[in-house]
C-alpha positions in Angstrom: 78.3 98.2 112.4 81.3 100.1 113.8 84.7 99.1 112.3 88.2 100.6 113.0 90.4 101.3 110.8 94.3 101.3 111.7 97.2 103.3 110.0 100.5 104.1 110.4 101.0 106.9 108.4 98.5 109.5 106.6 97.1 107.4 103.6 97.8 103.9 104.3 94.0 103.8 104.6 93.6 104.6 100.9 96.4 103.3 99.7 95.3 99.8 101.8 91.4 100.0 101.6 90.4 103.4 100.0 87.8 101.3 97.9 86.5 99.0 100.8 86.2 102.0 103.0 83.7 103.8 100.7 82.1 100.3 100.4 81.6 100.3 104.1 80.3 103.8 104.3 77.9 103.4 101.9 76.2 100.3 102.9 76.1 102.1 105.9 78.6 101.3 108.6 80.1 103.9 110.7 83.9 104.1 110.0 86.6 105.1 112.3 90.4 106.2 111.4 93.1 106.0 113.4 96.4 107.0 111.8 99.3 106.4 114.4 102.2 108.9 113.3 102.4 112.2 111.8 103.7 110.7 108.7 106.0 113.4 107.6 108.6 114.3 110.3 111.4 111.7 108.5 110.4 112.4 104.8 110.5 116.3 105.1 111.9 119.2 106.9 109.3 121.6 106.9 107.1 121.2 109.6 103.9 122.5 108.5 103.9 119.1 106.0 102.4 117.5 109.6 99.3 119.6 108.8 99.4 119.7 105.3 99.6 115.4 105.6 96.8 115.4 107.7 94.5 117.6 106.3 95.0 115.4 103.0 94.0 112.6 105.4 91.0 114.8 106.4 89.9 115.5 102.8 90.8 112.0 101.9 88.2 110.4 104.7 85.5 113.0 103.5 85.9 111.8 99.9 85.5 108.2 101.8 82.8 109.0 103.9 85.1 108.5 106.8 83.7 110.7 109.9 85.6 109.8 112.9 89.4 110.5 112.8 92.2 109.9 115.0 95.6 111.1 115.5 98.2 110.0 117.7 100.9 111.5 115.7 104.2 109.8 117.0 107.3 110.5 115.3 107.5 109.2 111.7 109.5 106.4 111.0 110.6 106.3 114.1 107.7 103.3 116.2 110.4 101.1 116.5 112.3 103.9 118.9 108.8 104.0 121.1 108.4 101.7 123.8 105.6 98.8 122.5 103.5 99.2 125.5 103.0 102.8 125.0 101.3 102.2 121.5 99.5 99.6 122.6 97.8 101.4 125.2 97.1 103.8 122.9 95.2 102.2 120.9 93.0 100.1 123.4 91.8 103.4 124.9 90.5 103.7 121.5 89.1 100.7 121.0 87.7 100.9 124.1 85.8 104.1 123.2 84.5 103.4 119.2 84.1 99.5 120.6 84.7 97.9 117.3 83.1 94.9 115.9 85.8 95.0 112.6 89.6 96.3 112.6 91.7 97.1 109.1 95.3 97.0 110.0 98.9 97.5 108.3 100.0 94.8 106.8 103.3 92.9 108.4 105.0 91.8 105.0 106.6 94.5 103.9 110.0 96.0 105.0 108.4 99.1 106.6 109.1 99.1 110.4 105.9 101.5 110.7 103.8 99.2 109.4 105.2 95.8 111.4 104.8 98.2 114.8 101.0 98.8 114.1 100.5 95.6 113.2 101.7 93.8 116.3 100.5 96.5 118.1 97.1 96.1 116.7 97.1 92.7 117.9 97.6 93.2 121.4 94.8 95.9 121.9 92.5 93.7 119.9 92.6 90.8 122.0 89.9 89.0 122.2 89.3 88.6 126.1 89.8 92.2 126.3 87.9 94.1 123.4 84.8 93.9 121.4 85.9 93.2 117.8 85.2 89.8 116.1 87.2 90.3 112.9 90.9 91.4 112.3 91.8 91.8 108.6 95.2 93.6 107.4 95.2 95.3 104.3 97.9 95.5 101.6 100.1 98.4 100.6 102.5 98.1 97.8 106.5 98.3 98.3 109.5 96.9 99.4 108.2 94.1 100.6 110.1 90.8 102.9 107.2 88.4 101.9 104.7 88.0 99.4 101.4 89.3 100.9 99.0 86.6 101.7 95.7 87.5 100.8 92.7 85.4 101.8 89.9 87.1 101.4 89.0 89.7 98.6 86.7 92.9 98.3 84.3 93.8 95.2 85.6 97.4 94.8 84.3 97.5 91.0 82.1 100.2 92.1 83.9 102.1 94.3 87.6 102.2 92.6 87.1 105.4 91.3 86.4 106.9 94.7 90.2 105.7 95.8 91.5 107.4 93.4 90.0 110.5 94.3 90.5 109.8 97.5 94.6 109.4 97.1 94.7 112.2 94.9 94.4 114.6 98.3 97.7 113.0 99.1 99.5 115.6 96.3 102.6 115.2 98.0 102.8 111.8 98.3 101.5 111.1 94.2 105.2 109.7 92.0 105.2 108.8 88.7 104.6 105.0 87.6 105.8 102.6 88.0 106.3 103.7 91.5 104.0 101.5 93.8 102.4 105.2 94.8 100.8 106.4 91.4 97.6 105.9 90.3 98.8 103.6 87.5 99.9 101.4 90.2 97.1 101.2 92.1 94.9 100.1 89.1 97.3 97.6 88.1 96.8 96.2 91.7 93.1 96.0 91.5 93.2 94.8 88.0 95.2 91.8 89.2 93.6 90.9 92.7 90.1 91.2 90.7 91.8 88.4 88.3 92.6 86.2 91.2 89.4 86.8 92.5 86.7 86.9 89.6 86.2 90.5 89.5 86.6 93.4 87.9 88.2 95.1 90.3 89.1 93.9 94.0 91.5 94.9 97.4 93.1 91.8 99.0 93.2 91.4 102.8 94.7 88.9 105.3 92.0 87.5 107.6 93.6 87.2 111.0 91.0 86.4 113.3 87.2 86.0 113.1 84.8 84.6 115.9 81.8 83.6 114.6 79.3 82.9 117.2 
């Protein structure tokens, strides 16, 4: 099965998902990454952190068996400065070309204006009358957030945990000490608790936001 996944900025995905993406892969479905800014323009001044973020990304999706990667690389922090059509249409030429039957977004709770863009963004190139995907999930990053996330539907990442970690530990300049929502503490807090609400060890929550079933 092909399934997209959406982020705004260079490890969203294994912050989000990291352990459901390694799930994927290794059962076997083909997983595409599409990471919408450069994520690093707004947080540093040195330029060459553009390539040093996305070759964490790159070393990240290997550790994840991610083999398909996309970059659009708009300005950091800055989507809600970019004209929504123009994003949009990014991303349905790319959903046009992988043709999707799953999409992982960014979730739209949080305070992050990156995030909320993507998201809505993610829902207008998904469309059902004018795409191929079935299933629309977003995935949850911890932060600053307006709303409590809603999860509804839960992953068994028990065996595949370890593997996020990994996978985050690429993003070396992104790593803070706990309890800052980006430490590896964190993270296994997170799954700790969403495997409580979920009878599991260890789990990633998701918002389902659409699914056809035929």
């Amino acid at each position: 099965m092909k399934i997209l996944v959406i982020a705004a900025h260079p490890d969203d995905e294994v912050l989000g998902m990291g352990g459901t993406i390694k799930k994927l892969t290794k059962n076997g479905d083909d997983v595409s990454l599409c990471v919408v800014t450069e994520g690093a323009s707004a947080q540093y001044k040195d330029k060459r952190m553009i390539q040093v973020r996305k070759n964490a990304c790159l070393q990240a999706g290997k550790i994840l068996g991610v083999k398909d990667f996309k970059f659009l690389e708009f300005p950091d922090m800055k989507l809600d400065t970019i004209p929504h059509l123009e994003i949009n249409q990014k991303l349905e030429k790319i959903i046009k070309e992988i043709k999707p039957a799953i999409v992982y977004t960014t979730p739209s709770n949080d305070l992050n204006k990156d995030h909320q863009k993507v998201f809505e963004s993610t829902l207008v190139a998904s469309r059902s009358f004018s795409s191929s995907i079935k299933k629309i999930l977003s995935y949850e990053i911890l932060g600053i957030s307006k709303t409590p996330f809603m999860a509804n539907t839960y992953e068994d990442i028990s065996k595949y945990f370890e593997f996020k970690i990994r996978a985050f530990k690429k993003y070396e300049s992104e790593i803070e000490k706990f309890p800052h929502p980006r430490s590896n503490e964190a993270l296994t807090i997170l799954a700790n608790l969403r495997g409580i609400e979920s009878n599991l060890k260890k789990a990633e929550a998701f918002c389902l936001i659409r699914d056809i079933i035929h």
